[in-house]
Structures are given as C-alpha cells and as structure tokens.
LOLUM-83840 format. One record per residue (C-alpha): residue number from 1; residue in three letters; x, y, z. Coordinates in steps of 0.001 Angstrom, whole numbers. Layout:
BEGIN
@pos:NUM, code:ALA, xx:X, yy:Y, zz:Z
...
END
This chain:
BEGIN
@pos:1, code:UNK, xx:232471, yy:105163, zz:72605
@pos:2, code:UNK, xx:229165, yy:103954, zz:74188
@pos:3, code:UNK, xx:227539, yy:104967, zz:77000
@pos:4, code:UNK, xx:224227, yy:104798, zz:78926
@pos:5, code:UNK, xx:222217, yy:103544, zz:76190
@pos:6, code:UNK, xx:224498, yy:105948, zz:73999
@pos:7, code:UNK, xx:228012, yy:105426, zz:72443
@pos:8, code:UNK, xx:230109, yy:108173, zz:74327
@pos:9, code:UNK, xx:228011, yy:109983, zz:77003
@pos:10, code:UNK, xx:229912, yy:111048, zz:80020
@pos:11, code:UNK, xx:227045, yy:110075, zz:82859
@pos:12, code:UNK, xx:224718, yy:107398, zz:82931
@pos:13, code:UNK, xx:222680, yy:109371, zz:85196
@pos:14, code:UNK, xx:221615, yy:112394, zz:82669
@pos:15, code:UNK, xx:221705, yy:111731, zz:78883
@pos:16, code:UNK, xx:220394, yy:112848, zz:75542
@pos:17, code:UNK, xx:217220, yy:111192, zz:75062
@pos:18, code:UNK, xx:217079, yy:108870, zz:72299
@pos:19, code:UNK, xx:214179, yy:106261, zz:72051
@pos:20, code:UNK, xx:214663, yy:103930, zz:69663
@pos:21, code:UNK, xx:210788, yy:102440, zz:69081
@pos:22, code:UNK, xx:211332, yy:98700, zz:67350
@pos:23, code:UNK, xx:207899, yy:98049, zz:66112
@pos:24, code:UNK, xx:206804, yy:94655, zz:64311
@pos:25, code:UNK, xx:204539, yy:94822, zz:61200
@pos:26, code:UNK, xx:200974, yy:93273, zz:62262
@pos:27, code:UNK, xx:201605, yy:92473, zz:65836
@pos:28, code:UNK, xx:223822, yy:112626, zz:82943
@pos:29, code:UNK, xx:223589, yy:115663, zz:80526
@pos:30, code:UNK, xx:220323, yy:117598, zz:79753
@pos:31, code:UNK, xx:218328, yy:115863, zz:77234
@pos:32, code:UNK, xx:217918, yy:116770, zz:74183
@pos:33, code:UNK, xx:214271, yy:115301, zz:73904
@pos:34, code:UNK, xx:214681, yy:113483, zz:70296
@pos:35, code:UNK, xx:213057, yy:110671, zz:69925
@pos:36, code:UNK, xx:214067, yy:107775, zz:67844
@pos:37, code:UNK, xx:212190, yy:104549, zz:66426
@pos:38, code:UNK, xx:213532, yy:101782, zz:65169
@pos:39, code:UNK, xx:212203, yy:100878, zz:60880
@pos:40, code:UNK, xx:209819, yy:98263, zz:61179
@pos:41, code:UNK, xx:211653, yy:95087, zz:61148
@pos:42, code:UNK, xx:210165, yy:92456, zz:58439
@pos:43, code:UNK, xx:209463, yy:90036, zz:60910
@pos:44, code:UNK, xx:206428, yy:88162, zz:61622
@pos:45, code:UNK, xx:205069, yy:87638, zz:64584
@pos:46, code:UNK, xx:201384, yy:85128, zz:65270
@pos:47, code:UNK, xx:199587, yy:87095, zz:67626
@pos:48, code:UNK, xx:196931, yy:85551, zz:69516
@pos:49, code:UNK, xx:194074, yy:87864, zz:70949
@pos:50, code:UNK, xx:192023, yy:86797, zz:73889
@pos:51, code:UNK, xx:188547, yy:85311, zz:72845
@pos:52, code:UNK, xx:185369, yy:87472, zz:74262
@pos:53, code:UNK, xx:184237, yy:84499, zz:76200
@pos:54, code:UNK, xx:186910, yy:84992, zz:78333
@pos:55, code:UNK, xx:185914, yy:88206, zz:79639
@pos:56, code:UNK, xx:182174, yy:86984, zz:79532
@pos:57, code:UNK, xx:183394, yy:84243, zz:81809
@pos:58, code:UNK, xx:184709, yy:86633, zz:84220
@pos:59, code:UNK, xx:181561, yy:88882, zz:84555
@pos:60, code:UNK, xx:179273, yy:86008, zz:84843
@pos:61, code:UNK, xx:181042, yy:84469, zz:88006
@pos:62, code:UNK, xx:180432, yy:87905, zz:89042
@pos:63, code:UNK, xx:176737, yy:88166, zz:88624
@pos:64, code:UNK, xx:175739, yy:84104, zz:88718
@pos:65, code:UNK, xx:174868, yy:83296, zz:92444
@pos:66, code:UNK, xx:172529, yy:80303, zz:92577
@pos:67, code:UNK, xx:170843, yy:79345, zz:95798
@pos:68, code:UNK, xx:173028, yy:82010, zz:97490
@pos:69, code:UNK, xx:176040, yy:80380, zz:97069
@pos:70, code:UNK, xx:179381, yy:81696, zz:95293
@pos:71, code:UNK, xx:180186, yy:80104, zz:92213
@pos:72, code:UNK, xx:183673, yy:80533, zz:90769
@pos:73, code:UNK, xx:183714, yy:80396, zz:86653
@pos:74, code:UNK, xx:186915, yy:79398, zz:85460
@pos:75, code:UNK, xx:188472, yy:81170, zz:82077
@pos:76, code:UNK, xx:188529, yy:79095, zz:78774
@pos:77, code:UNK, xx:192329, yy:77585, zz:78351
@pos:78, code:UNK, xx:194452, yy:80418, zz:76919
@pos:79, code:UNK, xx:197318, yy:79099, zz:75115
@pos:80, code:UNK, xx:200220, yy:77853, zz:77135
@pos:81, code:UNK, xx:203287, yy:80103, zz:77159
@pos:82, code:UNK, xx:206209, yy:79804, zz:74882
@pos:83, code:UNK, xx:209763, yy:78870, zz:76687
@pos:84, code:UNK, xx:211902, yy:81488, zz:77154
@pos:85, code:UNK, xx:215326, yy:81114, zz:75091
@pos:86, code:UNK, xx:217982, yy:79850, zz:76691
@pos:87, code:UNK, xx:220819, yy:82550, zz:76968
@pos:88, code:UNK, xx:223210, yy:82626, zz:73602
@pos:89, code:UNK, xx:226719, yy:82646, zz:73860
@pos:90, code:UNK, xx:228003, yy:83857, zz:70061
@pos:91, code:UNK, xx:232410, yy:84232, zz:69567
@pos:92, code:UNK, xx:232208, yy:87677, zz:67549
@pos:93, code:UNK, xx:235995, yy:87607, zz:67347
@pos:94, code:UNK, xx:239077, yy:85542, zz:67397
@pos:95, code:UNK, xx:242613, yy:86115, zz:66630
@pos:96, code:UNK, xx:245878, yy:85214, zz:67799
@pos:97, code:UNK, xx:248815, yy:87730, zz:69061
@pos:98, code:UNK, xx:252218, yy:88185, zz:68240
@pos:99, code:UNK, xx:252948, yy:86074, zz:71510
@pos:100, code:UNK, xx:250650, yy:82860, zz:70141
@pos:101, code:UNK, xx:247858, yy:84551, zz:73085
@pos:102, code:UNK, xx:244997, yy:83052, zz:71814
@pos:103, code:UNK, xx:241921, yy:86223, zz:72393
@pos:104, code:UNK, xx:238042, yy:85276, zz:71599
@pos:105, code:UNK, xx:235791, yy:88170, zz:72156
@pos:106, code:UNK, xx:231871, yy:86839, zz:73167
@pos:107, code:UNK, xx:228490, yy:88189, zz:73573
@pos:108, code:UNK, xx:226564, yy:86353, zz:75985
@pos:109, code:UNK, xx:222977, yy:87066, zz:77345
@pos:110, code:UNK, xx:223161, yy:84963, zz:80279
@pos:111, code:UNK, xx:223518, yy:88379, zz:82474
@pos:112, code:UNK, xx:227002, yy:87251, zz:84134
@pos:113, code:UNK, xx:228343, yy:90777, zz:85134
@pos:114, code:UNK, xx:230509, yy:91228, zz:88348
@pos:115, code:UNK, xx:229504, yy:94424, zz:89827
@pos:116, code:UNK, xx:233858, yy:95360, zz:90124
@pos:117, code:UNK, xx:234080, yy:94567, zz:87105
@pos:118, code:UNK, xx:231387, yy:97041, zz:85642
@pos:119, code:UNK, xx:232701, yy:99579, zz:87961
@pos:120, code:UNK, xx:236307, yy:99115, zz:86491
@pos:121, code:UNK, xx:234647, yy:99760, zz:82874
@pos:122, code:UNK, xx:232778, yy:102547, zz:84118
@pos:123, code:UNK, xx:235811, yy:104030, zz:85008
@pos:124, code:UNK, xx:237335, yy:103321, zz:81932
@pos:125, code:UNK, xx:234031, yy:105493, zz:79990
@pos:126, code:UNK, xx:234240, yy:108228, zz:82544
@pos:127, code:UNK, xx:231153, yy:107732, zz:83792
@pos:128, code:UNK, xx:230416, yy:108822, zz:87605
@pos:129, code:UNK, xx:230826, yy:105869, zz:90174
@pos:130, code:UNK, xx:227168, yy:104940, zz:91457
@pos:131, code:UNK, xx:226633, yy:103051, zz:94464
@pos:132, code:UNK, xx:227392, yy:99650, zz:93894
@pos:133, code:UNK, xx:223811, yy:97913, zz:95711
@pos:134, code:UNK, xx:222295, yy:100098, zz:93385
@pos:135, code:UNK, xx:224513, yy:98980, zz:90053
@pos:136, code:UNK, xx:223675, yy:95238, zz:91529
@pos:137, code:UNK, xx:219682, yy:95893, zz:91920
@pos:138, code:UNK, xx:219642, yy:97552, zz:88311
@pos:139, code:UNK, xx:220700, yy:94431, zz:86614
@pos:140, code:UNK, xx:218886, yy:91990, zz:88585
@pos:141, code:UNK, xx:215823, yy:93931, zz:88055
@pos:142, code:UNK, xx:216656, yy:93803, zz:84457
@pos:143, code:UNK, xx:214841, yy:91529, zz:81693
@pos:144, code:UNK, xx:218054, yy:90879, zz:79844
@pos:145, code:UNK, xx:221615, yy:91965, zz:80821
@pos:146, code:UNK, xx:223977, yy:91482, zz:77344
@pos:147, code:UNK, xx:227809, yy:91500, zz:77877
@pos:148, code:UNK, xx:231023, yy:91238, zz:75758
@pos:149, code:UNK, xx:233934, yy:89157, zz:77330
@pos:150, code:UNK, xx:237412, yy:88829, zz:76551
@pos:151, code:UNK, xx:238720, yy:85528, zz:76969
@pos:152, code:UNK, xx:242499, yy:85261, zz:76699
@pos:153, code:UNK, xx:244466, yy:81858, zz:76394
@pos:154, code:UNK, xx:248839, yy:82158, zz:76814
@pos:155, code:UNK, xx:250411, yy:79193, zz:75016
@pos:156, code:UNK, xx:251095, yy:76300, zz:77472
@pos:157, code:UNK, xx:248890, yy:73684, zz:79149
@pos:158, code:UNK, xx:246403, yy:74588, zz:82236
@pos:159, code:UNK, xx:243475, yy:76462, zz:82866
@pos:160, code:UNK, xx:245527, yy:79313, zz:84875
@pos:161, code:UNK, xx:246581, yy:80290, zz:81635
@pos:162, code:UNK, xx:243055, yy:81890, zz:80965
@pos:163, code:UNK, xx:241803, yy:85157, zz:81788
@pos:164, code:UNK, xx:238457, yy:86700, zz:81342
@pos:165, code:UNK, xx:237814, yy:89949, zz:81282
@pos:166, code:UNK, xx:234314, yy:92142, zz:80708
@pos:167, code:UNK, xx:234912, yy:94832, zz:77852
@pos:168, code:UNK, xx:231250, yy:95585, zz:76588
@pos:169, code:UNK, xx:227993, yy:95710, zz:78640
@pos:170, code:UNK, xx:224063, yy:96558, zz:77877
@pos:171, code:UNK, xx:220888, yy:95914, zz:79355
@pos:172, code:UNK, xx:217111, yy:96154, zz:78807
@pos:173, code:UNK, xx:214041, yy:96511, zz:80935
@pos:174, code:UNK, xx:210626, yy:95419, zz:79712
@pos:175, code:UNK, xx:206885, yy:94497, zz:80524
@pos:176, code:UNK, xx:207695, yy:91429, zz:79329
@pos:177, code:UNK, xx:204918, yy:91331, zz:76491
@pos:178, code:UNK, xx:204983, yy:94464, zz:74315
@pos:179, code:UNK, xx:207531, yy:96799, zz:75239
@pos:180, code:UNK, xx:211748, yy:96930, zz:75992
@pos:181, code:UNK, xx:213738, yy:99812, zz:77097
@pos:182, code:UNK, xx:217661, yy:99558, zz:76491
@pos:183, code:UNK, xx:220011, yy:101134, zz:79108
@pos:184, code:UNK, xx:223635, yy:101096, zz:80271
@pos:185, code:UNK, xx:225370, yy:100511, zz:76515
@pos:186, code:UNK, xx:229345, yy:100651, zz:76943
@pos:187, code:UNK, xx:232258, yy:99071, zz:75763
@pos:188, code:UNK, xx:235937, yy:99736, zz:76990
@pos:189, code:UNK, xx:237897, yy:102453, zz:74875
@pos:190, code:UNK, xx:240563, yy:100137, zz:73923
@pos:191, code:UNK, xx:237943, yy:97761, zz:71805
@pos:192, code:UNK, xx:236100, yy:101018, zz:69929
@pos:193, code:UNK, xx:236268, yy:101423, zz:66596
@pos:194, code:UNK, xx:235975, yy:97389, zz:65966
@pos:195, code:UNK, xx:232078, yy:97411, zz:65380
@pos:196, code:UNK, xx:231768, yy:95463, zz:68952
@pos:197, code:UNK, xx:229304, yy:98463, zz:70021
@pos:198, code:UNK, xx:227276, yy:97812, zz:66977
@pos:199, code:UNK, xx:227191, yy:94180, zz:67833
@pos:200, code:UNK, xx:226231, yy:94546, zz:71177
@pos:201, code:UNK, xx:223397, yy:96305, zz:70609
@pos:202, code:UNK, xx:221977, yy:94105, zz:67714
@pos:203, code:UNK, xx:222375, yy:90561, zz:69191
@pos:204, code:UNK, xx:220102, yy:92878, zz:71887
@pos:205, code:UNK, xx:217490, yy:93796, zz:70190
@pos:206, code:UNK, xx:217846, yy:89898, zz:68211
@pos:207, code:UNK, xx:217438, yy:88573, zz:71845
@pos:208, code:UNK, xx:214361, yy:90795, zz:72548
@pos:209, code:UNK, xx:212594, yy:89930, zz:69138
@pos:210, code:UNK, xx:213451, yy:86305, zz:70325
@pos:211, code:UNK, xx:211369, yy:86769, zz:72974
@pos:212, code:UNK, xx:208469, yy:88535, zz:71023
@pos:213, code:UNK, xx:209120, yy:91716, zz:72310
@pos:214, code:UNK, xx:207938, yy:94353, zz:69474
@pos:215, code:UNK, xx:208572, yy:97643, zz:70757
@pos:216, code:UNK, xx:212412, yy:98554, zz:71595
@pos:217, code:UNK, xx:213161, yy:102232, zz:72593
@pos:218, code:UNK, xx:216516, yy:103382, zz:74507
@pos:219, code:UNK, xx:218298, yy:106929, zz:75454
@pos:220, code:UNK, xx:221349, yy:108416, zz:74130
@pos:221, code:UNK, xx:223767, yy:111173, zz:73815
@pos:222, code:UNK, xx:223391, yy:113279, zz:70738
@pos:223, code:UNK, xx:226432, yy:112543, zz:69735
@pos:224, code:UNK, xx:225371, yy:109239, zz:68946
@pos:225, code:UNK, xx:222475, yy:109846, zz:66925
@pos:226, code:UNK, xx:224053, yy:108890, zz:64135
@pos:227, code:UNK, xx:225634, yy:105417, zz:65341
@pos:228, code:UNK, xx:221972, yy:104741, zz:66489
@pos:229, code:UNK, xx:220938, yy:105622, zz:62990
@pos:230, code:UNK, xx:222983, yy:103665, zz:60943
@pos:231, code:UNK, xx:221155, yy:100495, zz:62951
@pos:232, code:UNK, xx:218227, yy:101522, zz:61988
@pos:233, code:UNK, xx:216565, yy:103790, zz:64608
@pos:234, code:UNK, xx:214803, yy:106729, zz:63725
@pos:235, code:UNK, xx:213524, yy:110075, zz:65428
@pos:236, code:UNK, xx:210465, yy:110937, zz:66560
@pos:237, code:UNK, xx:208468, yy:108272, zz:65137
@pos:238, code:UNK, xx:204922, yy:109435, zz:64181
@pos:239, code:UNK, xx:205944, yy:112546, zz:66303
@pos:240, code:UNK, xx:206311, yy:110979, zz:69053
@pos:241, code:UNK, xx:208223, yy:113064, zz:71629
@pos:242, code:UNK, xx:210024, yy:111734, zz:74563
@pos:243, code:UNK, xx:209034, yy:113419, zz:78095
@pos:244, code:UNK, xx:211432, yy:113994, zz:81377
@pos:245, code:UNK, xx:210655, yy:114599, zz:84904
@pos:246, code:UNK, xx:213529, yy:116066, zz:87244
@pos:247, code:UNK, xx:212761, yy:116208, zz:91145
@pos:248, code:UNK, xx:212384, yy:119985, zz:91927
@pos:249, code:UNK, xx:213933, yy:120450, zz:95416
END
C-alpha cells in the first residue's frame, strides 16, 4: 500500500520521515526521523560551471562610472537551456478479461489528475480528506505530478465503451536545478501487490534524472522502509538526519 511518499501510511499530513537523497556521481504519524539516500546512480551528467568573468562582469558595472554616467555591463552568453521533456506516456500493463474487456494500465507525467478523482483514491488509502483548493494548489505548484490510469475498453464499436479511471498517483517538488522532493505516493488497494507502486516511483525518479535533477529525497512510513530499500534508497546518508518543525500553539 502506498501512501504520502510511503507505501501504506494512514495520513498524508504526518508521516515517517524517509528521505531518499538520489545523488549523481561528478555532478500524519510522528516521524520517525530516518533518513534515506538513494545509491549513486551510474549516470553521467556534463556539468557546466559559470566562468569567473561572469561575476567580474557584474562587479565592474558596479564600480565603472565614466563621465558620471551609468554604464550597464552585460554577462558573457551562458549556455542556452536544454528543453524540457515532453511528458511520457509508457502502457505498464495490458491484459484482457474473461468478458474480452480490454484493460491497459499507464504511467503518464503529463500531471492530468482530477482533484474527485484523487479524493476518491484517498478514500480508498484511508487517508484524511484535505480541502480540495488545497489538494488542487499542491499539484499545480508541483514540478512533476506522475499518475497511473486504468483505461478499460468493453467489446463493441464506440468510444462510450471506454472508461478511465486514476489508480496510482505521485508527485515531486524541486528547485528545478539540483534538488527534488517526492510526495503524495499511492495507488488503489485493489492494484497492490502488482509492482505498479514500484513503477510509479521509478519512471519518477527516471523523469527527474531526465531533467538533470541529481538529488531526490522523499518521506515515508516506517513500514515502508523496506519497499523504499529494495529501489535503492538508503538511510541516513553520510549521517545525514532529517529535521521537523511542528507549530506549538
């Protein structure tokens, strides 16, 4: 079972912490404060460092004022950023029921998550309802929002035949440069146990690395330390400890 960046929490609001810290070679319940880092992935990454004379550049338009008038020193070209990847759509599963139902289960980053529809799921994980403009501002404000979709075909012509239906969601904030944070990992109870959490959370992270992004860290439940394990993540890397603040009134 997953749950708020954990496979089977019971809250989204207080979990286990469990920071899973992705880094790349050369480039809610009380917590339990463990912290967990991801093995160093063997993946290589061109980093480009910004030249000296581009802070130079900045101090002189600072400090050059001929004739009493401002001059305005522009920085040397940096190099022009990459695209970012389109959103992947990748069919983890098909089969085909008893009833010839045709079902394809899909993980898409494109972020297409109906806020009813995450609430229904919720439900389904036993997680706490949260207010919904809240839910809705959490994955907007998100740098990626990963879901799983079931997509179910009855025999016989037309599209009304065709239902979609969400069954696994995750997200992840960042800085957009160095550093991601994964949140909000579920999947419905009746698709557990088929390795969709698993696959969830590493098409994630492969979307992050896609995007350069080096250092991947999330919460959990303790009772997921394991699953989180087994995926590579380990705990308190370099002794790194994980640190909480609660409000106090």
């Amino acid at each position: 079972m997953l749950s708020s960046a954990s496979v089977a929490s019971s809250s989204p609001y207080h979990i286990h912490f469990l920071a899973c810290h992705f880094q790349v070679p050369n480039r809610s319940l009380p917590p339990s404060n463990v912290f967990f880092g991801l093995m160093p992935a063997k993946r290589r990454v061109n980093v480009f460092p910004l030249r000296a004379s581009f802070w130079d550049s900045i101090r002189s338009s600072f400090l050059k004022n001929n004739n009493n008038s401002t001059q305005i020193t522009e920085p040397p070209p940096t190099l022009m950023e990459e695209e970012e990847p389109l959103p992947q759509e990748i069919v983890l599963l098909e089969r085909t029921q008893p009833d010839g139902t045709f079902e394809q289960i899909i993980f898409s980053s494109s972020g297409d998550v109906d806020v009813y529809e995450l609430q229904a799921l919720c439900d389904k994980v036993g997680w706490p309802r949260r207010p919904l403009t809240k839910v809705a501002a959490s994955l907007r404000n998100s740098y990626l929002v990963a879901t799983l979709h079931l997509i179910s075909r009855s025999p016989g012509p037309g599209k009304g035949n065709e239902r979609k239906q969400l069954i696994g969601m995750a997200r992840a904030t960042s800085d957009h440069a160095f550093n991601a944070t994964i949140w909000d990992v579920l999947v419905d109870p009746s698709y557990q146990g088929q390795g969709l959490g698993k696959a969830l959370v590493e098409q994630l992270i492969r979307a992050l690395l896609q995007r350069d992004i080096g250092n991947i860290t999330l919460f959990a439940d303790s009772k997921v330390v394991d699953f989180y394990r087994n995926l590579g993540f380990e705990a308190d890397p370099e002794g790194i400890k994980g640190m909480f603040w609660y409000p106090r009134f």
